[in-house]
C-alpha angles and dihedrals in degrees: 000000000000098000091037081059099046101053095044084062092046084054100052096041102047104077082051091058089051108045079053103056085041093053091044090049095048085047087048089050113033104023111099096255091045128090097280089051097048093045088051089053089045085060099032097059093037094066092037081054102053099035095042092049105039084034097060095020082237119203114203117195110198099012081158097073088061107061085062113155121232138019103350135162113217100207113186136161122250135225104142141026080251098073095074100053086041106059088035081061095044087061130065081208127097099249106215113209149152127271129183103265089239083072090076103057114132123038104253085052102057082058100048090058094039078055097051096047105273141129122180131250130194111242127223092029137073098255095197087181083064097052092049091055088053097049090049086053094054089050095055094046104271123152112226133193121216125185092214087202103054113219122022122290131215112228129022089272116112109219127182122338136199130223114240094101086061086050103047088047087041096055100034089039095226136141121256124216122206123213138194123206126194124182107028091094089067101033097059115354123178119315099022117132093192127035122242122229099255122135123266136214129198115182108190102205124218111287110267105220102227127276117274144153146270108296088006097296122142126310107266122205088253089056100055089056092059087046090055102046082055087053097054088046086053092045094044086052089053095041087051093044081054104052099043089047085062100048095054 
């Protein structure tokens, strides 16, 4: 009666067994951190890396603090929808960061830009389920790129930033790495549809260690605003390197 049992139990379970591994192998294929996914950013970013730098003959000063290990925040400024796709190929890293959730309609879309590195956000609202995400990301190791200044700005000064960026640092605990880019603003402004073959600077500031408070408590409001006003005068050192190294 044992044996009767038990393979009565082998037989209706085994179709179960096998609709799970296929489904964790197709997961571990065709999901965007499975093998399919990795090998289309590997492309991806291969042919973004050799158009985009002998393109725009790009010089990049500090490449090393971007290829930090661990939880990092990429912090540049943005002037052009270049500036994304230049500092993800500057990095052997896979570079984490936030798309309009438009961006992800349809289907194959959505995995295209999971793929990438990307997760949507909804714009013009604070899309808390998008932070935390972010902050979950941070926390496991994952290097993430923020635009401080939110949408893209017209001239080299830096004018008012939010705080997010404090925030999200404050909360993962992770560095946070400003970068100044020179050139993209030229070489496609809004409204282009094809880049033009200008030069291109990218100035990778020193690492700011993440926003905390007094005696090492934690980060008040009022700290992250401190914290903020160091990171535009960072920025604005990085955005001024870069600009000077193009025009000599």
């Amino acid at each position: 009666m044992t044996v009767v049992a038990l393979s009565a139990t082998s037989r209706s379970t085994g179709p179960l067994n096998f609709q799970r591994l296929a489904s964790r192998t197709m997961r571990a294929l065709f999901s965007p951190d499975g093998l399919m996914g990795k090998l289309f950013f590997r492309a991806v970013r291969g042919f973004v890396r050799v158009f985009l730098f002998r393109w725009f003959r790009l010089r990049v000063e500090g490449r090393e603090r971007l290829q930090l290990a661990g939880g990092v925040i990429i912090a540049p400024t943005h002037r052009s929808n270049l500036d994304g796709p230049l500092i993800g190929s500057s990095s052997h890293r896979r570079v984490r960061y936030l798309g309009k959730d438009s961006l992800f309609q349809p289907a194959a879309a959505g995995w295209a830009m999971r793929s990438l590195g990307s997760f949507p956000v909804r714009r013009g609202e604070a899309d808390l389920d998008a932070m935390r995400v972010a902050k979950e990301m941070l926390e496991a190791g994952e290097c993430m790129l923020v635009f401080p200044e939110g949408t893209r700005q017209v001239g080299d000064a830096i004018g008012e930033i939010y705080d997010g960026t404090a925030w999200l640092a404050s909360k993962a605990n992770t560095p946070v790495v400003p970068v100044g880019i020179a050139g993209t603003e030229v070489a496609m402004p809004t409204g282009s549809r094809f880049p033009s073959r200008v030069p291109v600077v990218v100035v990778v500031g020193e690492v700011l260690e993440p926003p905390e408070g007094a005696d090492g408590k934690r980060a008040k409001r009022s700290d992250l605003k401190l914290w903020t006003q160091e990171l535009k005068i960072r920025l604005q050192d990085c955005q001024t390197r870069a600009r000077e190294m193009l025009n000599n």
